[in-house]
Backbone as CSV, one residue per row, in Angstrom:
resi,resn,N_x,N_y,N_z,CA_x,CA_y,CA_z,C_x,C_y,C_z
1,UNK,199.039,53.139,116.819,198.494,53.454,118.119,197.075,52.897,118.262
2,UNK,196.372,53.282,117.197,194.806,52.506,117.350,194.681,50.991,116.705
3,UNK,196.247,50.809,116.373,195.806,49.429,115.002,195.229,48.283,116.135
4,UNK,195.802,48.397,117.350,196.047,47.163,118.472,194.513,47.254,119.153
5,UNK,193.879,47.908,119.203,192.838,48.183,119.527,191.416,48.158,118.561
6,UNK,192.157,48.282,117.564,191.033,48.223,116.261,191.019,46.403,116.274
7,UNK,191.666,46.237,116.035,192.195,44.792,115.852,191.288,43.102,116.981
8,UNK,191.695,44.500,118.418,191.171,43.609,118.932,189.545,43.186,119.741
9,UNK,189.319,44.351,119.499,187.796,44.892,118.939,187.090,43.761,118.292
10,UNK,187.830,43.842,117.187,187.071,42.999,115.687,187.269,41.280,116.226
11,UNK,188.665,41.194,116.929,188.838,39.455,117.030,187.851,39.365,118.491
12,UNK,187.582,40.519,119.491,186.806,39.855,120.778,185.117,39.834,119.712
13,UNK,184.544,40.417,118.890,183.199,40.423,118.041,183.173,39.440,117.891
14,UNK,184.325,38.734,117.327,184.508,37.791,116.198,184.245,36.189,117.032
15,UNK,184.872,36.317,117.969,184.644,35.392,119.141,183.483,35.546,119.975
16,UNK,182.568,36.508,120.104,181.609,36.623,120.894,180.382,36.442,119.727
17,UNK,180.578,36.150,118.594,179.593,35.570,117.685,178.768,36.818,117.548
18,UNK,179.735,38.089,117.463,178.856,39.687,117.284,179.442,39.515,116.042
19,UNK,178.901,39.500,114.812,179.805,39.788,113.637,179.394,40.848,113.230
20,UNK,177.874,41.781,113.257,177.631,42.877,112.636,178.787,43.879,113.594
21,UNK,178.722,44.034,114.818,179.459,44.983,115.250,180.836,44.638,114.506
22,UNK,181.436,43.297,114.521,182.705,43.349,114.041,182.648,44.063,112.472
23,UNK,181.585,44.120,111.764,182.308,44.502,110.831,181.925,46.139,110.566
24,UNK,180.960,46.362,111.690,181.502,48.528,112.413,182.132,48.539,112.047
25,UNK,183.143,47.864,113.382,184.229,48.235,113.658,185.458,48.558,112.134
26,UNK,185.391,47.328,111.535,186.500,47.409,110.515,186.138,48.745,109.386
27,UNK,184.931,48.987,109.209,184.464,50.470,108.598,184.781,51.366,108.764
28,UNK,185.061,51.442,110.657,185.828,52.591,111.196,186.651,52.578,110.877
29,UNK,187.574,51.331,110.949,189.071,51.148,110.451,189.256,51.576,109.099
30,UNK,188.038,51.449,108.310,188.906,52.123,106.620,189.154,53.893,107.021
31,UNK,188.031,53.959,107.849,187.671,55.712,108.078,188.880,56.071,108.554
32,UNK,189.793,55.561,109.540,190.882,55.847,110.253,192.253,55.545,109.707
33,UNK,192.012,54.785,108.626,192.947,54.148,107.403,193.181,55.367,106.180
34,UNK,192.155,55.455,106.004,192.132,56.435,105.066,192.485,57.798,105.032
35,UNK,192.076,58.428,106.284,192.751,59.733,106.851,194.200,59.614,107.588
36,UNK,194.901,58.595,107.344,196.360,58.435,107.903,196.312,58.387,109.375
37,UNK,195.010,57.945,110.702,195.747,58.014,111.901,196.002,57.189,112.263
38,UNK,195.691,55.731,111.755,196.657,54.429,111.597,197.255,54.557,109.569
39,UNK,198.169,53.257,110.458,198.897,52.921,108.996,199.592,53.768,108.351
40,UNK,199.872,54.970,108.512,200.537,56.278,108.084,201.419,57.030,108.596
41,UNK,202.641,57.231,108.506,203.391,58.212,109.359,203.032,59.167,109.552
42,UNK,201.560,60.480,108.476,201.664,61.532,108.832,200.111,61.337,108.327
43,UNK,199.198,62.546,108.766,197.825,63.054,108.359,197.740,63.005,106.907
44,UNK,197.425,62.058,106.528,197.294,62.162,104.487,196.257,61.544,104.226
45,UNK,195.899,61.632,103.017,194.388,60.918,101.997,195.085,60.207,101.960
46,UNK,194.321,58.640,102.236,194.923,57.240,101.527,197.057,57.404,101.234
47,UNK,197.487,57.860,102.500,198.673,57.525,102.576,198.832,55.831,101.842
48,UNK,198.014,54.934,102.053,198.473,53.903,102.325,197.074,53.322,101.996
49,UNK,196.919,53.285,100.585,195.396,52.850,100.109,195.045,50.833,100.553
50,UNK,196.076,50.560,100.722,196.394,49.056,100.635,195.835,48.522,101.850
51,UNK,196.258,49.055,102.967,195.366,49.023,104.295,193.704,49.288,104.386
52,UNK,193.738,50.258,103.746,192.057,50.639,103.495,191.425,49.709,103.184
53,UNK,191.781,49.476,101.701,191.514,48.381,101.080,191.290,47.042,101.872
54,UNK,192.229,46.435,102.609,192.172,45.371,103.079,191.106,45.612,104.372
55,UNK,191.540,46.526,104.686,189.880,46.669,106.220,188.570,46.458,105.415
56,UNK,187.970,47.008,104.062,187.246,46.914,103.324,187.129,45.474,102.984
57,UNK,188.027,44.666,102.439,187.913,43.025,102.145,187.170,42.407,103.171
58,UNK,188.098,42.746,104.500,187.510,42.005,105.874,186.345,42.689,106.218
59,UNK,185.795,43.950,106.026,184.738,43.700,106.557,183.610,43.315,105.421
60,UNK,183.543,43.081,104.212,182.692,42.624,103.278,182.793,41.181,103.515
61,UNK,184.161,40.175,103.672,183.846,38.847,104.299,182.946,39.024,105.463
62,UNK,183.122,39.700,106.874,182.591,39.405,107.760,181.174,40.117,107.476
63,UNK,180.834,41.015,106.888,179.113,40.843,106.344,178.637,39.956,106.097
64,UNK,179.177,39.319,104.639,178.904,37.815,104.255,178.614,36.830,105.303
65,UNK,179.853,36.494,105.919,179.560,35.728,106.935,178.466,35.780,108.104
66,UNK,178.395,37.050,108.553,177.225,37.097,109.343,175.592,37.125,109.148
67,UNK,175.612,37.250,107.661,174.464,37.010,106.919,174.164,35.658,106.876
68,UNK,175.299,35.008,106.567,175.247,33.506,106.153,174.882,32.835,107.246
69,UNK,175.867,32.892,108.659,175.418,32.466,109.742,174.295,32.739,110.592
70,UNK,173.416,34.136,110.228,172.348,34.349,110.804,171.225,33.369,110.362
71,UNK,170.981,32.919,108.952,170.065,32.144,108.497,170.191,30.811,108.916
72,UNK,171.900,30.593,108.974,171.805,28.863,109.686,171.178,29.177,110.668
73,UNK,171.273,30.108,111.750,170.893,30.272,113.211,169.176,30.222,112.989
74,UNK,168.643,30.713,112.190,167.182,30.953,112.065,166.521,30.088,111.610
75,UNK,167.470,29.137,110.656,166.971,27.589,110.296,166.740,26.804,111.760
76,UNK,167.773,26.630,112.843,168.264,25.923,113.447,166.547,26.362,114.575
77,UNK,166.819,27.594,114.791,165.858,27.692,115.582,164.704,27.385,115.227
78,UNK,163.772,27.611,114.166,163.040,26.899,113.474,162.512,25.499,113.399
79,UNK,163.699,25.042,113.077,163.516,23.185,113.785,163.506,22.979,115.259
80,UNK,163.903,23.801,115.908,163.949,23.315,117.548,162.660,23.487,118.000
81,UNK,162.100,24.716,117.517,160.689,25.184,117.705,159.513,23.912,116.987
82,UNK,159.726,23.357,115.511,158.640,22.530,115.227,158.991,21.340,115.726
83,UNK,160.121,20.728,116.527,160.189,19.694,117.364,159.924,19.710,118.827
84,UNK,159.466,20.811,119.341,158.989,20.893,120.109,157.921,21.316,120.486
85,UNK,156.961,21.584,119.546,155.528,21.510,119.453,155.055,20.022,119.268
């Protein structure tokens, strides 16, 4: 019920070059993973640790990544600024 919405959350971030919010979002998703109200037929601890897990992968890539891409961005601006002085 929330997977379609969690999901698409993270891919509109992901495309709008928000990556810290995208990877909120997927945090929430372990939070909501983990207490069974996605990925689970019923209210359980880590029904379904494998999902957790994987919201956890993706959002430690998309940290990475948005770390990584913030510094290109801060390089980039950097040079635009001493070429235009």
């Amino acid at each position: 019920m929330f997977t379609a919405a969690i999901w698409g959350a993270i891919l509109v971030y992901i495309i709008d070059n928000q990556l810290e919010k995208a990877v909120k979002v997927s945090f929430v998703a372990i939070i909501l993973s983990a207490i069974g109200l996605i990925h689970a037929p019923k209210l359980a601890i880590l029904y379904n640790y494998k999902s957790a897990l994987a919201y956890l992968i993706m959002g430690i890539i998309l940290w990475g990544f948005s770390i990584t891409l913030k510094d290109v961005e801060d390089e980039n601006e950097s040079l635009r600024n001493t070429m235009t002085d």
